[in-house]
N, C-alpha and C positions, 0 to 999 in steps of 0.2 A: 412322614416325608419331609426333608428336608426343601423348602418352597425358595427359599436364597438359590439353594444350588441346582436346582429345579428350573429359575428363569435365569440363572448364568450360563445354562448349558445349552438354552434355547437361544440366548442373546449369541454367543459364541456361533451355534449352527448359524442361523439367521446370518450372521455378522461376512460367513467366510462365501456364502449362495448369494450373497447382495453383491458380493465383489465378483463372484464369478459369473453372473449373469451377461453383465458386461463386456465379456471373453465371444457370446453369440451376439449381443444387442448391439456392439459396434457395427458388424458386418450391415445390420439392419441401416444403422447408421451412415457408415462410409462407403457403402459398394451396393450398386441393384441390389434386388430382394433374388434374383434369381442363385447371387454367390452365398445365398444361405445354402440352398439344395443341392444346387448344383454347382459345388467346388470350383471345378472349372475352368467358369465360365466367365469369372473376374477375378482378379487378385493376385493371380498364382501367376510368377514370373520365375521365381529359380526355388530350388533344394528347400532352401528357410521356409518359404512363402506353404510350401508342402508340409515342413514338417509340422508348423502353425496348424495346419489343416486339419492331421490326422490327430495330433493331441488334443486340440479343440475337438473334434468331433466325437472321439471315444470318450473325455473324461469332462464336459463341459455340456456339449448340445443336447439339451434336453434333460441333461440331469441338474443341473443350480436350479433350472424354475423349477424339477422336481422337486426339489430340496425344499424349493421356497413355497411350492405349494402342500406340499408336506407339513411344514410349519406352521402356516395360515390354517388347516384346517387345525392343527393340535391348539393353535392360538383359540380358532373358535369356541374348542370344548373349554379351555380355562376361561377365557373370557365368562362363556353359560356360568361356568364355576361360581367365578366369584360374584356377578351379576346378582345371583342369591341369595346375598348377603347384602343386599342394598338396594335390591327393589322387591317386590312383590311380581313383578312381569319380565323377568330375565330372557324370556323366549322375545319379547315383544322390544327390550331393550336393544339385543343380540342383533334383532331385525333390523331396526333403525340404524346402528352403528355399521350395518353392512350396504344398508342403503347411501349412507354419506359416502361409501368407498363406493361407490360406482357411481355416484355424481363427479368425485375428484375425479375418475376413471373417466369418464364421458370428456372433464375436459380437457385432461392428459392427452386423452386419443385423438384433439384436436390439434396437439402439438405435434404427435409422433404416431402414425398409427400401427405401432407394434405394440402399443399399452398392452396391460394386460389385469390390470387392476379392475376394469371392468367386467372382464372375464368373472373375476375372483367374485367380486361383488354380487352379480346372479347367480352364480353358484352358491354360493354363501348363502342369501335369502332361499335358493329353495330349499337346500338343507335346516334350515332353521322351521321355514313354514312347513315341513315334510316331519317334524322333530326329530330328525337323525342326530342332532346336537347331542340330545336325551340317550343317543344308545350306550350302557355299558356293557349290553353283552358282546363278549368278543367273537362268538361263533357269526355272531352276526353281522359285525366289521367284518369276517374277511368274506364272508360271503360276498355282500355290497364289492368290495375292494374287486375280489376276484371276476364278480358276475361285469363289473364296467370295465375293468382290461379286456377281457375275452371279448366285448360290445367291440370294444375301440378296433383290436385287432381286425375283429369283422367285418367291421365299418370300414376298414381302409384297405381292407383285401376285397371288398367288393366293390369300393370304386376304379381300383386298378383294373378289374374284372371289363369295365368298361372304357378303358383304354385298349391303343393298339401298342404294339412295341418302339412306333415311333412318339406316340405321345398325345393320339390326336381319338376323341370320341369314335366308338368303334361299334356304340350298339347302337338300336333305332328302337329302341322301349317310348313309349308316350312322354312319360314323365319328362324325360328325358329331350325330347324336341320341347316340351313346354316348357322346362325350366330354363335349357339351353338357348330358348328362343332371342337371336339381336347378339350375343355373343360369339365371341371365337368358339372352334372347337377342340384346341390345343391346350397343353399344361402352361402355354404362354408365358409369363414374368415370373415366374414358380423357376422355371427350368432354362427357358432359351432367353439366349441374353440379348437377342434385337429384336424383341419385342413386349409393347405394355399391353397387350390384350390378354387375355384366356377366357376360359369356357365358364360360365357360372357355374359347371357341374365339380371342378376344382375346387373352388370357392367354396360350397357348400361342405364338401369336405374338409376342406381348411379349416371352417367354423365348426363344426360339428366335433371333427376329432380333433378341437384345442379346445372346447367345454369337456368333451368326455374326459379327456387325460387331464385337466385342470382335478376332475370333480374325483376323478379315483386316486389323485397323490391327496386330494385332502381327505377324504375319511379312510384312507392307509395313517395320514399323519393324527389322527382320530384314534384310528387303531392303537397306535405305538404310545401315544399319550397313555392311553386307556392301558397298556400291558406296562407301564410305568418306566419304559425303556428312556423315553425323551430326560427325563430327570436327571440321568447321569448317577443315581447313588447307587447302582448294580455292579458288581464287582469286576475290576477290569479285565480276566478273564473272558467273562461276557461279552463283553466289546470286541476284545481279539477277536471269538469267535465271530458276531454278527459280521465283522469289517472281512475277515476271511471268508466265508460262506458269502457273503452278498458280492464282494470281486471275486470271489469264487465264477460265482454264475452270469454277472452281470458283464465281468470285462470281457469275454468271449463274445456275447452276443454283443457287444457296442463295438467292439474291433472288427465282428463279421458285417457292423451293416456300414462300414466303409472300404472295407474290403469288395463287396463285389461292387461298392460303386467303382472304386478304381480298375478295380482288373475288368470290371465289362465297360470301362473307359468311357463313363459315363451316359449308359444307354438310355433315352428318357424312360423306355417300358422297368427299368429298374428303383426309378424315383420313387414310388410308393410301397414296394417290394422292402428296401432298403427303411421305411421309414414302420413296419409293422417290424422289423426287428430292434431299430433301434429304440422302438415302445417297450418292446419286452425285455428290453436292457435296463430298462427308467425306474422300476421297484429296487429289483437286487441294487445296483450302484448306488442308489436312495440310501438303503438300506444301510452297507458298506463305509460309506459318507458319514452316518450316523454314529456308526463303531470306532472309527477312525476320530473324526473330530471329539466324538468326547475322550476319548484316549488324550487327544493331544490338547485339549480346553482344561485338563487336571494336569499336565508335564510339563507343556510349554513356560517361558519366563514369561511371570505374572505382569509384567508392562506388556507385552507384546498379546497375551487374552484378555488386558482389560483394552486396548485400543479396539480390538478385532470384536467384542462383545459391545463396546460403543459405537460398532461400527452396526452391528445389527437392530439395536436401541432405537436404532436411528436409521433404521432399514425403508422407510415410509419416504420421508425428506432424501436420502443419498439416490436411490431409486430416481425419482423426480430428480435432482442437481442432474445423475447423469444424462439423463435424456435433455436436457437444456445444456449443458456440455457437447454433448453428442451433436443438435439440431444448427447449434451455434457455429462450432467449428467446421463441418464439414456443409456447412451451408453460406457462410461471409470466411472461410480460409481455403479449404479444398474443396473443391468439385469432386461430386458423385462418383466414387470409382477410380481416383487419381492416386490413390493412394494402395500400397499392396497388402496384403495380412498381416505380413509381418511389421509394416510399418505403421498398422493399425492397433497392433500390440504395444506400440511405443505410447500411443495414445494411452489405452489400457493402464498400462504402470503409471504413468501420470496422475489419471484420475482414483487409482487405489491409493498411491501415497497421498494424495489431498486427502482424501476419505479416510484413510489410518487416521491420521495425524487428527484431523478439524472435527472431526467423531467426541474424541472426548476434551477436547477442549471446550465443547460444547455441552456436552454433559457436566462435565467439572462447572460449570458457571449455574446453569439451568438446570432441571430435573427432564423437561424431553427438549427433543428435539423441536423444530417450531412448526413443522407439516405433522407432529405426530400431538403438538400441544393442541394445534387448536381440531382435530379432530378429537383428542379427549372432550374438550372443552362441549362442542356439539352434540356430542354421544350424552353428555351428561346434562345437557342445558336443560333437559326437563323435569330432573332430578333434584 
């Protein structure tokens, strides 16, 4: 296996999901959390501000963290790899190195609480303490992969089960008044845009099914490592194929689950309805994404894949800039919501050209990044 072309094709993936995260993480940024769900309900002023909408939503929401959680797990399994060869406790090394990413993560989320590094980070430790890192059988990757979709699916077709069609707790199970107890009983700041309360039983959802879909794009991107796909040295045939087969399946089900949000014009009983399909769109487009970019990280003019590959390099430190970009500007220049989708796109392009560009100028100088040096640096301080 060719291991140069190996981590260019991973830098490249990485490099183009760091930029496109950004395309959902604004919204977090510049508009209530409720114009993540529910369209709507900020932003949208004319024809643009829509079309904004429905492109982000089919080829962006939920698929770049896919992407980027995809990668984090494939990162884990090389990481174990080479750990190997340098210590005698690579399980125990692996461990530490994921613990410092949910320290960063813990104070990230003290900036911006859409982090999602701490996410990764628990995740990440029980995979490693569970030694799912160790697996290379692949019957056994998709098993895991397939058995936590169909979990997630469940999980959110059964919290919808206890809503009403307006939006508001609809069953009286025990748990249920305990949990809920001193909360609203509505999908609240999720959904409706005049109001910051909701129900804890939303919440728990929220949490629950963003650990589950975290934890099955990484041991999918386990998988793909493991079937030797991430590499890039499979003949490009192959990639057609996966890039076809995966928008095959995947752009239907991410076009249907904004489809009924629009034509049922945005009903809250469809908020969760809408978001177990847009789960089942999250593999195939993964997938697609995968076929596509290594196609185009071998085609493209080689300035333009090594800026995009330093852009990934550097996937740790840009990640962090933008949320300090993001917290900056729309917190001392705009106010919460002043700003439309499309004009929040402007932003967007902005912070990808800085991040083309200042990617490998930094690299060209240093060997990493300086959020990704000094967590080497820690990873290995005991070494």
């Amino acid at each position: 296996m060719n291991k140069n072309l190996r981590i260019t094709n991973l830098d490249f993936i990485r490099g183009v999901a760091l930029l496109g995260i950004l395309v959902m993480n604004v919204i977090s940024f510049g508009l209530p959390i409720s114009a993540y769900y529910n369209h709507s309900s900020y932003g949208v002023e004319n024809t643009l501000d829509w079309i904004v909408v429905i492109i982000s939503s089919i080829f962006f929401d939920s698929k770049m963290m896919g992407l980027f959680s995809m990668l984090f797990g494939a990162g884990m399994v090389l990481f174990y790899d080479r750990a190997k060869e340098k210590t005698t406790w690579p399980l125990l090394l692996s461990f530490w190195r994921n613990f410092l990413l949910l320290c960063f993560g813990l104070i990230h989320i003290t900036i911006w609480d859409g982090d999602i590094l701490t996410v990764y980070g628990i995740c990440a430790m029980f995979i490693i303490a569970t030694r799912m890192v160790k697996i290379k059988n692949i019957k056994s990757l998709i098993f895991i992969t397939s058995f936590f979709l169909v979990s997630s699916t469940y999980i959110t077709n059964y919290f919808d089960s206890l809503y009403d069609e307006n939006g508001n707790l609809s069953s009286e199970y025990l748990w249920i008044e305990v949990a809920n107890k001193g909360s609203d009983v509505s999908l609240g700041k999720f959904w409706f845009p005049d109001t910051d309360a909701f129900s804890n039983v939303i919440g728990l959802w929220l949490v629950s099914e963003g650990f589950i879909r975290a934890f099955t794009l990484m041991v999918f991107g386990m998988l793909l490592y493991r079937l030797g796909i991430l590499n890039g040295t499979k003949e490009k045939s192959f990639y057609t194929k996966l890039m076809f087969y995966g928008f095959g399946i995947g752009l239907p089900l991410s076009i249907y689950s904004i489809y009924i949000l629009i034509t049922g014009e945005y009903s809250p009983g469809l908020f969760l309805p809408s978001r177990i399909v847009n789960t089942l769109s999250i593999i195939p487009m993964v997938t697609g994404y995968v076929g596509l970019l290594t196609i185009l990280n071998k085609q493209i003019k080689s300035q333009i894949a090594e800026r995009l590959r330093a852009c990934g390099r550097m996937a740790f430190t840009n990640y962090i800039v933008q949320t300090l970009f993001g917290t900056l500007v729309f917190t001392y220049i705009f106010d919460l919501g002043e700003l439309t989708r499309s004009q929040l796109i402007l932003f967007v392009l902005i912070v990808w050209i800085f991040q083309y560009f200042w990617s490998k100028v930094i690299l060209d100088k240093w060997k990493f990044g300086p959020l990704e040096w000094f967590w080497r640096k820690l990873t290995y301080f005991f070494i």
